[in-house]
C-alpha positions as CSV (number, residue, x, y, z in Angstrom):
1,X,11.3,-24.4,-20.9
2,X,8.2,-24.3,-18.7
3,X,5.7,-27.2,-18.3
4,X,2.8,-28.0,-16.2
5,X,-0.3,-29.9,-15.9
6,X,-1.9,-31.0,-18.5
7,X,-4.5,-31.1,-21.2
8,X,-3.8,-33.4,-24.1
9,X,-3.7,-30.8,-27.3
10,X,-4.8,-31.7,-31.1
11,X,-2.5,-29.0,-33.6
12,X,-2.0,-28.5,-37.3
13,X,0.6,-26.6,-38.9
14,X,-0.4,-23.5,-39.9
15,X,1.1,-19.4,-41.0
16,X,2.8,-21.3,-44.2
17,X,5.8,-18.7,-45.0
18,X,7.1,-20.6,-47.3
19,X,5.1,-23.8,-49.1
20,X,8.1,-26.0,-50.0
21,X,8.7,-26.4,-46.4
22,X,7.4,-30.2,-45.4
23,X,7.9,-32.8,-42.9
24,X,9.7,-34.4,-45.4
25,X,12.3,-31.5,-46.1
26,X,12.8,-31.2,-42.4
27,X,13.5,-34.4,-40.8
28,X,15.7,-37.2,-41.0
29,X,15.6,-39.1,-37.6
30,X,17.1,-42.1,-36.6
31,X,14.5,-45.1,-36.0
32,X,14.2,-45.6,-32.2
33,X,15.4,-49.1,-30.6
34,X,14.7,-51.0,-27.2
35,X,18.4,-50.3,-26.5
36,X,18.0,-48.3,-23.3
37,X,19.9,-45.7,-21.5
38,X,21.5,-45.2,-25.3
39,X,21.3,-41.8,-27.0
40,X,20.1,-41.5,-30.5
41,X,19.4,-38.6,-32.4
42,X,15.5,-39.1,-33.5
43,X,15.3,-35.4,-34.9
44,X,18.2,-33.9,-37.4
45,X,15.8,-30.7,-39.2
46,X,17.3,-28.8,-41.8
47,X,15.5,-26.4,-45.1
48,X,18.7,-27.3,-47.5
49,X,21.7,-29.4,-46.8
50,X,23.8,-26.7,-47.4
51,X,22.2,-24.3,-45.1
52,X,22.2,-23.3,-41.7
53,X,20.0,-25.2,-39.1
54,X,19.5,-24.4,-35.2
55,X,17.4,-25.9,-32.4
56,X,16.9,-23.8,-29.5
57,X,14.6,-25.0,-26.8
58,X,12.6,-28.0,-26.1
59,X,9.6,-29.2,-24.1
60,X,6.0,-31.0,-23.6
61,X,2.7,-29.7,-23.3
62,X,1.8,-30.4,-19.5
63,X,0.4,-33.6,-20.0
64,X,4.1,-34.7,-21.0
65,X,2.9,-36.4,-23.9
66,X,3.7,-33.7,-26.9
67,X,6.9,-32.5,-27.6
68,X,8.1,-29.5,-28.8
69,X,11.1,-27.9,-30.5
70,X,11.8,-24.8,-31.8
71,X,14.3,-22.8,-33.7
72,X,15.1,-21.5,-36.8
73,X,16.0,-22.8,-40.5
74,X,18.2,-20.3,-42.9
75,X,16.6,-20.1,-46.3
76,X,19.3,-18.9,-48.2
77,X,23.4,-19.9,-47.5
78,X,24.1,-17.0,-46.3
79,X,22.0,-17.0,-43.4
80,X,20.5,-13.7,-44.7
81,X,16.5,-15.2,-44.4
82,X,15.7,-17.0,-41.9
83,X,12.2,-19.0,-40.6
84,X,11.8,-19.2,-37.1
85,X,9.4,-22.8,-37.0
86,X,8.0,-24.8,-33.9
87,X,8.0,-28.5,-34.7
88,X,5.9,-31.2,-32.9
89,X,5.9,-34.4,-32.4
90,X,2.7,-36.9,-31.0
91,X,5.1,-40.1,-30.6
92,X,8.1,-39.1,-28.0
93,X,9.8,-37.8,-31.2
94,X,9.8,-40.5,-33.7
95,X,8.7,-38.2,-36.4
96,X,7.7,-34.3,-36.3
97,X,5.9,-32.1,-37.9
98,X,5.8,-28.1,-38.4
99,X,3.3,-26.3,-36.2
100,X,4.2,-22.8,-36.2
101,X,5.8,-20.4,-38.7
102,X,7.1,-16.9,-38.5
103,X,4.0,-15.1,-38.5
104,X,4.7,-12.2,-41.0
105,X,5.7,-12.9,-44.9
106,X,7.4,-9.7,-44.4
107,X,10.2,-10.7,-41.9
108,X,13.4,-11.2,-43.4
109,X,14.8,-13.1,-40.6
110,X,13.3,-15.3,-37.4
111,X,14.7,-17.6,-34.8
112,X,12.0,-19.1,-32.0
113,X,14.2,-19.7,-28.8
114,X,11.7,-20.8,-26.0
115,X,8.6,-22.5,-25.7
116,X,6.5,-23.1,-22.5
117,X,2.5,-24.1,-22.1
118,X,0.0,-24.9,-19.3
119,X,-3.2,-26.5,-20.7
120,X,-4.3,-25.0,-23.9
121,X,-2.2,-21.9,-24.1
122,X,1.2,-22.0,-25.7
123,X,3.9,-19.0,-26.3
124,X,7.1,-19.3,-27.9
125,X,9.7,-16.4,-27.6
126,X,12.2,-15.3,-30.0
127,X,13.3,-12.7,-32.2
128,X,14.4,-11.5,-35.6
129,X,13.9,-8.7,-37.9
130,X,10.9,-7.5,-38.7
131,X,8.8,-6.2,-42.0
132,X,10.6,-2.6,-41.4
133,X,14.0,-3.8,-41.4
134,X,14.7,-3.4,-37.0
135,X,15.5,-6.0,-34.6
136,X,13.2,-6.7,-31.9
137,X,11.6,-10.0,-29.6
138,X,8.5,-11.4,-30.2
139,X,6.3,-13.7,-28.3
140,X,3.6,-15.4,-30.5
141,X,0.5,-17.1,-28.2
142,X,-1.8,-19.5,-29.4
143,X,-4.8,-20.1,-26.7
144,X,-6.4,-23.0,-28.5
145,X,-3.4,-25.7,-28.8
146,X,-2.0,-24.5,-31.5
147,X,-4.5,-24.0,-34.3
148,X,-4.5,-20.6,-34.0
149,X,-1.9,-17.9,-33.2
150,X,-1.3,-14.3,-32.0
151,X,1.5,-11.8,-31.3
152,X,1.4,-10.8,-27.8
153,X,4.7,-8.9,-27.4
154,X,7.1,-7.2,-29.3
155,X,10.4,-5.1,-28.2
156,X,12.6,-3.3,-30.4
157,X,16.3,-3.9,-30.0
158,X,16.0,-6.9,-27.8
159,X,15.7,-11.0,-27.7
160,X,13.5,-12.9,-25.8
161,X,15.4,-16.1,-24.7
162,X,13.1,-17.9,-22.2
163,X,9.3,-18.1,-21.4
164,X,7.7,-19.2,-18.3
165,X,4.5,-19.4,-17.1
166,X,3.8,-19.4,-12.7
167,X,2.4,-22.9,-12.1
168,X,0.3,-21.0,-8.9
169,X,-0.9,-17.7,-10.2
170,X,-0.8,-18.2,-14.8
171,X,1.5,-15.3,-15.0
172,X,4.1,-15.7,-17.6
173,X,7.1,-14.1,-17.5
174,X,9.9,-13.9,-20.5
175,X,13.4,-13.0,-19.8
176,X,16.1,-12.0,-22.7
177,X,18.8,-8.8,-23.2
178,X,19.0,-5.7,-25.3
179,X,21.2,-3.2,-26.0
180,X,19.1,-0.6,-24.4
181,X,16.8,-2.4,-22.2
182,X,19.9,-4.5,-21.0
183,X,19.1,-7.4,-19.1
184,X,15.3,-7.5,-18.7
185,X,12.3,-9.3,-17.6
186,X,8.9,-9.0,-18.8
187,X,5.6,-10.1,-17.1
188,X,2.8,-10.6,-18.3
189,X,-0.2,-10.8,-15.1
190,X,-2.6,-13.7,-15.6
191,X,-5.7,-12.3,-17.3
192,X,-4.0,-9.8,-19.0
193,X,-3.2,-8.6,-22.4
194,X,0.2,-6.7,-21.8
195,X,3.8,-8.1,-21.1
196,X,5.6,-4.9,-19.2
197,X,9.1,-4.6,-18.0
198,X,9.6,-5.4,-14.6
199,X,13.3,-6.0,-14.3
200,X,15.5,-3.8,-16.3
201,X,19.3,-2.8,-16.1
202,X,19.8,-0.4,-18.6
203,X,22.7,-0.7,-21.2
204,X,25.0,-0.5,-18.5
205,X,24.8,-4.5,-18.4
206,X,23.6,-5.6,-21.1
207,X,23.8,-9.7,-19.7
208,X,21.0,-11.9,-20.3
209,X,18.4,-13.8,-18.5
210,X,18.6,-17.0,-19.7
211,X,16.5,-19.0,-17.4
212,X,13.3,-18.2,-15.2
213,X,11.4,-21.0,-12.4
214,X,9.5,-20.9,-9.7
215,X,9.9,-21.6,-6.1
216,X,6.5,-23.3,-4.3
217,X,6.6,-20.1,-2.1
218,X,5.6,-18.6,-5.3
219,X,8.7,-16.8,-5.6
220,X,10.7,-16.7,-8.8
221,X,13.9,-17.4,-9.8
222,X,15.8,-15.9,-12.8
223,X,19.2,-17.3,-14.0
224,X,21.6,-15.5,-16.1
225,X,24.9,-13.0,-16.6
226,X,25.8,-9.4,-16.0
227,X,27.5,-8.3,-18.8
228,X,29.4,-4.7,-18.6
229,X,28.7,-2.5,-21.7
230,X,32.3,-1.6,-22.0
231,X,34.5,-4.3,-21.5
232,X,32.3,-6.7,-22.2
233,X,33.1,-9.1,-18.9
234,X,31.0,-11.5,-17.8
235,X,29.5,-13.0,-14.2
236,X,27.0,-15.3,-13.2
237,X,24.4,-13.8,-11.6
238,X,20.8,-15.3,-10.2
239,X,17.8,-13.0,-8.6
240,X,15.0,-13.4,-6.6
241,X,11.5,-11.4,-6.5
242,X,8.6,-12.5,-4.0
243,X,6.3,-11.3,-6.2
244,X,7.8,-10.8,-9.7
245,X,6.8,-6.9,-9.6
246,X,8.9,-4.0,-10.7
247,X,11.2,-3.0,-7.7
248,X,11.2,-6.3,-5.8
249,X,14.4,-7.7,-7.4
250,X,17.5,-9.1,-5.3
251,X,20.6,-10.8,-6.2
252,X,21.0,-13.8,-4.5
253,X,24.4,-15.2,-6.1
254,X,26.9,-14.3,-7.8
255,X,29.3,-16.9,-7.4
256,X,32.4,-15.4,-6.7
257,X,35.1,-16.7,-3.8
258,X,38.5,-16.9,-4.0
259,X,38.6,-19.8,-5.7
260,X,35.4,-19.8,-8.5
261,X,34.4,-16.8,-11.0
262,X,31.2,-17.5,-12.0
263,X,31.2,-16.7,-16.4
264,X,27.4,-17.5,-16.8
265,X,24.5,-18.7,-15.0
266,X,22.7,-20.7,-17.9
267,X,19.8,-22.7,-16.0
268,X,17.1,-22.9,-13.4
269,X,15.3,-25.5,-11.7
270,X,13.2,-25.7,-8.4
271,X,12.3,-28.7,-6.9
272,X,8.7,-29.3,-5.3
273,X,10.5,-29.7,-2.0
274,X,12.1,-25.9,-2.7
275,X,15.8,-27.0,-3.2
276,X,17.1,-24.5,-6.4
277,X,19.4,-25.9,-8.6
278,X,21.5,-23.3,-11.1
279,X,23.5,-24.9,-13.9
280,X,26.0,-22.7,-15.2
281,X,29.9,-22.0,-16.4
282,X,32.8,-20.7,-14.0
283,X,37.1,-20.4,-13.7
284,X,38.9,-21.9,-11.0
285,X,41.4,-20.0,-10.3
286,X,43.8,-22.7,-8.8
287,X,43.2,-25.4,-11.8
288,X,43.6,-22.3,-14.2
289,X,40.7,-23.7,-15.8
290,X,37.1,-23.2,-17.1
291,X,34.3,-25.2,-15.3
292,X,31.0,-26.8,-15.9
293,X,29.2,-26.2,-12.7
294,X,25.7,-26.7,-10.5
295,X,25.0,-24.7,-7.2
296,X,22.0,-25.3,-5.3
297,X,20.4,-23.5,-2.2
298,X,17.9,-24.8,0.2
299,X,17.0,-21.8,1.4
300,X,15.4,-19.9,-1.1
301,X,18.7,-18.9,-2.5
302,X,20.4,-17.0,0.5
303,X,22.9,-19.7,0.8
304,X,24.4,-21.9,-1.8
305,X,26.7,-24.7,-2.4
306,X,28.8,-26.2,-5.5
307,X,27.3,-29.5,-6.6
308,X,28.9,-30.5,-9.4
309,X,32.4,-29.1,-11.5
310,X,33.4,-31.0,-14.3
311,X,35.8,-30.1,-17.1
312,X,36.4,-32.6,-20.3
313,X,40.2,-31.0,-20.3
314,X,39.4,-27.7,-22.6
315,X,39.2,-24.7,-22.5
316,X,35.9,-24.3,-23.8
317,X,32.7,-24.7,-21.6
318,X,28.9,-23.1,-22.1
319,X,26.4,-25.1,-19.5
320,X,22.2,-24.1,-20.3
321,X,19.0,-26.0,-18.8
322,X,18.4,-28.1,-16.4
323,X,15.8,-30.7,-16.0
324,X,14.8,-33.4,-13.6
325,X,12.8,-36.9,-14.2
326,X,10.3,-38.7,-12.0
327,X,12.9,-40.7,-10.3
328,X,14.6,-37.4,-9.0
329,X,17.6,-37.7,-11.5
330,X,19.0,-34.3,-12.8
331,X,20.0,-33.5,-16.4
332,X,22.2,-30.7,-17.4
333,X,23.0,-29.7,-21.5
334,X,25.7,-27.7,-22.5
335,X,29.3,-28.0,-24.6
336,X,32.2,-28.7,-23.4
337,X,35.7,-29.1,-25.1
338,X,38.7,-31.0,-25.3
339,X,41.3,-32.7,-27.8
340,X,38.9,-34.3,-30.1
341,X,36.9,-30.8,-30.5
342,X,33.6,-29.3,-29.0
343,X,31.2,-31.8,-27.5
344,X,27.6,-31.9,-27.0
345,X,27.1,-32.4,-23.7
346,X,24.8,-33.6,-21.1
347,X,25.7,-34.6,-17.4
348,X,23.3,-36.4,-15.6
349,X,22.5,-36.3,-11.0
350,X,21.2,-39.2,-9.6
351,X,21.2,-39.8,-5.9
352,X,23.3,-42.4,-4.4
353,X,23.0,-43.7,-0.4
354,X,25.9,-44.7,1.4
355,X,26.8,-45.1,4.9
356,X,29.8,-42.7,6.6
357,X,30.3,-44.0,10.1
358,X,27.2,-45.9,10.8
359,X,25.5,-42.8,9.4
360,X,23.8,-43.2,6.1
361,X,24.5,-39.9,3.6
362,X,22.2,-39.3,0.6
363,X,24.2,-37.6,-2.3
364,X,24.3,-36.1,-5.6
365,X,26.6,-38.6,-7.7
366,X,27.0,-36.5,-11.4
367,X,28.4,-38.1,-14.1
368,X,28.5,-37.8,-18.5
369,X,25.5,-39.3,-20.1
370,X,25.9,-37.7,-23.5
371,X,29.3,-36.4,-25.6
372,X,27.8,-36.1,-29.1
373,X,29.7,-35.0,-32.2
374,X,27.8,-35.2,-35.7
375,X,30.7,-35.4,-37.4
376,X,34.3,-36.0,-35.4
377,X,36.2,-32.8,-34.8
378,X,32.9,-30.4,-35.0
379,X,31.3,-28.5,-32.6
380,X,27.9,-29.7,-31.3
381,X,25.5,-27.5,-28.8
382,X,22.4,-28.6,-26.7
383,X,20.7,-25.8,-25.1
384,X,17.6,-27.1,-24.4
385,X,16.3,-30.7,-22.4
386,X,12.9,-32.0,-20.6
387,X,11.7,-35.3,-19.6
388,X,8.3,-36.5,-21.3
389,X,5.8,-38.4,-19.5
390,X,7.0,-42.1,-20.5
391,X,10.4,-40.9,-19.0
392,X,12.5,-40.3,-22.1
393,X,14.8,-37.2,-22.0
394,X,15.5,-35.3,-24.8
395,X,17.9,-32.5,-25.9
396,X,17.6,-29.9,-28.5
397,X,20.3,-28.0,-29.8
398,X,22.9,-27.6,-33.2
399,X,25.6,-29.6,-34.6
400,X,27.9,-29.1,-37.4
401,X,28.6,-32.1,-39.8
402,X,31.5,-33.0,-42.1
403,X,30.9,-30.0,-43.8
404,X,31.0,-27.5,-40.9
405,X,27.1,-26.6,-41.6
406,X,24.6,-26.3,-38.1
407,X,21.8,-28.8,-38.4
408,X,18.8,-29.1,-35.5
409,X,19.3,-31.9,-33.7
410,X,16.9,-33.5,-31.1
411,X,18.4,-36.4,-29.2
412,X,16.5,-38.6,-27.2
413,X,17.2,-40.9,-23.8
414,X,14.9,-43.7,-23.3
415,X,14.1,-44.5,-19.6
């Protein structure tokens, strides 16, 4: 999720695919209390109780004062129709409503996975299948706050999983994967109309870009895996382009020593003073183990060290976005298993002083602010978090509950 500065934004839910669907229908949220620095789940968005439910991304408009999440809702139990939906919420998530729809009546099957805005303009990313039956990405843009709505970009055979727009120049940029595209990034030049490829790999690798930011040099970042076509192995992998351009891409890690195998690099975060944080999943090779892991560079990414590894005692781990709050705290989402089942995860950075020999060292000091379960024993996934203006964070992701069925789940951390 990309946010930046802001212009408060008045929307209505509009593109109604399917009439029965209502605030009502779609949320049951716990009611928020003063008990800070406690999780609660203020968003839990499903069609039918017995179907299929998933959160995706989350984020604020740049005045940090409306939230969105988006996703998508299965309207049958198979899963076989899906409706990709934006919802937003006016009151730091104590109740939502639908924004945006699919746009076409005749897609059988939608799932929105990013969001991002800067002032009026807002695009969500996703994909799905569309009125002739293939599978492609699509990135709907609405240039009023939401009242109105376009499709900007659509790409057979491929998914769009992040959106991001350049705080200094309005380009936006959307990363994803495809079978024949492979990993790829599209851009889209401020002032444009057309999104056009600028990083592609081919289906030789067909990893993912899950995460793009920007550096204050105005270079950007993108976070994500290689994956190779044939024996489908995976390693972390982060790039750099000055300029975002076709031809300008380096990577600038890959995290591997003798030690760490990085599996996935899931997010990206650059701080105003240029410090680039990458949360992401790795194997240690001594401990025999899968990690939950952050590197950061100072340097624009040509160096990099390991800020944080963390395992709950499984063997399962998947680490995604990355977020920081006003006091300069850092919050990570992801899953993370251990005897009790999959967790819902999300570590949080905050700096502690102390004094070494006279000397006084500032430090990262990371530690678990969130294991959710809806229901004991099942699996629960955030892969999406931001900080609103009041400072409440908030995670968006899937749980399964008693009955092993997904719902969207938005948690929230007061300040």
């Amino acid at each position: 999720m990309n946010h930046k500065q802001p212009n408060r934004i008045n929307m209505r839910t509009n593109h109604s695919l399917h009439s029965t669907l209502t605030a009502a229908a779609l949320l049951a949220a716990a009611t928020l209390t003063a008990n800070a620095q406690t999780w609660q789940t203020v968003g839990d968005f499903q069609y039918n109780p017995s179907y299929y439910a998933a959160g995706s991304d989350i984020g604020t408009d740049p005045s940090g004062q409306i939230l969105y999440s988006v996703g998508g809702l299965a309207l049958d139990a198979n899963d076989t129709t899906r409706l990709a939906l934006v919802n937003v919420s006016y009151d730091q998530g104590t109740s939502w409503t639908p924004l945006e729809q699919a746009p076409d009546p005749g897609w059988t099957w939608g799932h929105y996975r990013a969001v991002a805005s800067a002032g009026n303009r807002l695009f969500i990313g996703g994909n799905g299948n569309y009125a002739d039956g293939s599978f492609g990405w699509l990135i709907r843009e609405s240039v009023d706050g939401g009242t109105n709505w376009a499709s900007t970009d659509a790409v057979a055979d491929t998914g769009c999983s992040d959106i991001a727009i350049h705080p200094l120049t309005g380009d936006v940029y959307a990363g994803g994967s495809g079978t024949t595209l492979g990993r790829v990034i599209r851009k889209r030049p401020a002032g444009a109309s057309q999104f056009t490829t600028v990083y592609s790999t081919g289906p030789s690798d067909i990893g993912i870009v899950w995460s793009i930011a920007f550096h204050p040099n105005g270079s950007v970042i993108a976070a994500g895996n290689k994956v190779d076509a044939t024996t489908r192995a995976a390693s972390w992998v982060v790039q750099r382009s000055a300029t975002g351009d076709a031809g300008t891409w380096q990577i600038v890690d890959t995290f591997s020593t003798g030690e760490w195998t990085g599996y996935s690099a899931g997010g990206c975060l650059v701080t105003t003073a240029g410090t680039i944080y990458v949360s992401g999943s790795a194997y240690n090779s001594r401990k025999h183990k899968g990690f939950w892991v952050v590197r950061t560079s100072a340097d624009g990414g040509n160096t990099w060290t390991l800020s944080d590894n963390f395992n709950l005692g499984g063997s399962q781990v998947q680490v995604f976005e990355i977020t920081q709050d006003a006091n300069g705290n850092f919050y990570v989402c992801g899953q993370a298993s251990d005897n009790s089942g999959v967790h819902w995860i999300v570590r949080k950075g905050a700096w502690t002083t102390t004094t070494v020999k006279g000397k006084t060292v500032t430090s990262l000091a990371w530690s678990t602010s969130d294991a959710y379960q809806l229901a004991p024993g099942k699996a629960a996934l955030p892969l999406g978090i931001t900080v609103d203006a009041s400072g409440n964070v908030f995670a968006c992701g899937r749980a399964q509950d008693a009955a092993g069925i997904e719902h969207w789940i938005v948690r929230r951390l007061a300040p």
